[in-house]
C-alpha positions in Angstrom: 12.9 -32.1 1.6 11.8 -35.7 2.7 8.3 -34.5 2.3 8.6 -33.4 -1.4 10.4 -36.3 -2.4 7.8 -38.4 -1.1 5.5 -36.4 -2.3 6.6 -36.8 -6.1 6.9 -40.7 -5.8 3.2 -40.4 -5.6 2.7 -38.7 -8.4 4.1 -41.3 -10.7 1.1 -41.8 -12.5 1.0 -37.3 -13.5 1.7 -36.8 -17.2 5.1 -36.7 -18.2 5.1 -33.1 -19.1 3.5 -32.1 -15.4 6.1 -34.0 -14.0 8.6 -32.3 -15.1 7.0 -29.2 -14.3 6.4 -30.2 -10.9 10.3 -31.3 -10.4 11.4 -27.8 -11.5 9.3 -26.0 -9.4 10.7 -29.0 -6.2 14.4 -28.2 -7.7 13.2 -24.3 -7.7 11.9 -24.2 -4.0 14.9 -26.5 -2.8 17.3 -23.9 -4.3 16.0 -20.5 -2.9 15.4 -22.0 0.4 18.9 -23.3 0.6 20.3 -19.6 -0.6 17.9 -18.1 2.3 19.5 -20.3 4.8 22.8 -19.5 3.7 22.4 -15.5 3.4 21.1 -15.8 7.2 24.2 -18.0 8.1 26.1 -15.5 6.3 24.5 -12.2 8.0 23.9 -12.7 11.7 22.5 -9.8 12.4 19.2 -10.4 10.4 17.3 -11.7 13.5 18.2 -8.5 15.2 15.5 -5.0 14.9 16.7 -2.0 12.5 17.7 1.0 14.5 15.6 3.5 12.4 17.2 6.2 13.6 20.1 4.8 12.1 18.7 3.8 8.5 18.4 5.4 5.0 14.7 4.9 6.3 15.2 8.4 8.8 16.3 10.8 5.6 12.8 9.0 3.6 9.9 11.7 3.1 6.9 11.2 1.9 6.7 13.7 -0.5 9.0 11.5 -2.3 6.8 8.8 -2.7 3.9 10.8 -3.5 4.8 14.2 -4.7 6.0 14.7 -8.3 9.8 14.1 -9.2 11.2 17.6 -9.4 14.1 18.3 -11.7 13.0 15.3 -14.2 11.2 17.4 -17.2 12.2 19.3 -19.2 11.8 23.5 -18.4 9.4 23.7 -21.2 7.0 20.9 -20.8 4.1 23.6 -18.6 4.3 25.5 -21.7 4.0 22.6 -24.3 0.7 21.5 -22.0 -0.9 24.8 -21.6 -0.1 25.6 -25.4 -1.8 22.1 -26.8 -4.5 22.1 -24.0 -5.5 25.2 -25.4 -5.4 24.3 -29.2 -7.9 21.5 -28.3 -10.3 23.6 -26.3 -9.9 26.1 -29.2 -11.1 23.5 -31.8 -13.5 21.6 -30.2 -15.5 24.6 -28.7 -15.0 27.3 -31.2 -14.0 26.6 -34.8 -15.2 22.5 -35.3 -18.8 22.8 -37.2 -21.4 20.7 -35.9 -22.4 17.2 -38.1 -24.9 15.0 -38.2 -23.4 13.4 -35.4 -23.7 16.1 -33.3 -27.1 16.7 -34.2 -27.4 12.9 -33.5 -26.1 13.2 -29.9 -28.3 16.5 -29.5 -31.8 14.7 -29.8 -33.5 13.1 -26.3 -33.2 9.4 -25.3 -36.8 9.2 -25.6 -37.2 10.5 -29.0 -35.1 7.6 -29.7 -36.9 4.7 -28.1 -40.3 4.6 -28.6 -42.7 4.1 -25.4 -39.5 5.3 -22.8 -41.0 8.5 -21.7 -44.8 7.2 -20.7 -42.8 4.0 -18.8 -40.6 6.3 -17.3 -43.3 8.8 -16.4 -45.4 5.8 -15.1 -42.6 4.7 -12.5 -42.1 8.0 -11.4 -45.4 8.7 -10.5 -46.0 5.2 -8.5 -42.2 5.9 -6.6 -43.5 9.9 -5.8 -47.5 8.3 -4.7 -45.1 5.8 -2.3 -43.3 8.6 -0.7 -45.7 11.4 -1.0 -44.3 13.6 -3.6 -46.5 15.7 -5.8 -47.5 14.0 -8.8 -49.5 16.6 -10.3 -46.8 17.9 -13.0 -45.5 14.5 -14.0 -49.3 13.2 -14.7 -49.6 16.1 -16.7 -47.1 15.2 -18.8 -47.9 11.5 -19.0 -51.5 12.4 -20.6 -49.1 15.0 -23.5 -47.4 11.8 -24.2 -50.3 9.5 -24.3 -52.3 12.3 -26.7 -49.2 12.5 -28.6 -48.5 8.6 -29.1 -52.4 8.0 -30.3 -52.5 11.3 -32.7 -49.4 9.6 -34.1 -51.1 6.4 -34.4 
């Protein structure tokens, strides 16, 4: 405790309002560590192993850490899941009409940013030259995409 008090006489030149701050978090410490000294006063068998045969440690399985609590829902919650799981699947997969979004999502990146494909195309063939994959296919395709871009043009 000597320690801290010195300690805060230092600090006399710490903003009143961090000053008190620090004192409640000295008073805070000061306290807990005199309970802690007291409870091991109090209890003298503390410094002393736990028999774990003899603890509520022994009846501990891990399935009750892990596993799910059985005997906490209610008897029909499986049938509430399977029931609205199905609903969904049911209208997102069979009666929901596609939209424009859909149609939106359903179109390829590189119809969407101009120049992606032939850049793309271009890496691939240096990384496949590097480890001596066939190029053939993918330089085929790089000169449909370079026709295409300069009919376009």
């Amino acid at each position: 405790m000597a320690v801290i008090v010195q300690l805060f006489r230092r600090t006399s030149n710490i903003s009143p309002i961090y000053k008190t701050a620090l004192r409640s978090t000295i008073s805070t410490i000061h306290t807990r560590s005199q309970l802690a000294a007291k409870y091991i006063k109090d209890n003298p068998g503390l410094d002393e192993p736990i028999k774990y045969s003899a603890s509520a440690a022994r009846q501990w399985q891990s399935q009750n850490t892990f596993g799910a609590p059985i005997g906490k829902w209610p008897w029909y919650q499986p049938y509430v899941l399977a029931i609205s799981t199905a609903v969904f699947l049911l209208y997102f997969c069979v009666f929901r009409e596609e939209n424009d979004l859909d149609m939106e999502l359903g179109e390829s990146l590189y119809s969407r940013v101009p120049g992606m494909e032939e850049q793309q195309l271009r890496i691939s063939i240096q990384y496949n030259r590097e480890h001596g994959a066939p190029v053939k296919d993918l330089e085929k395709r790089l000169s449909e995409v370079i026709k295409n871009r300069v009919q376009s043009q």
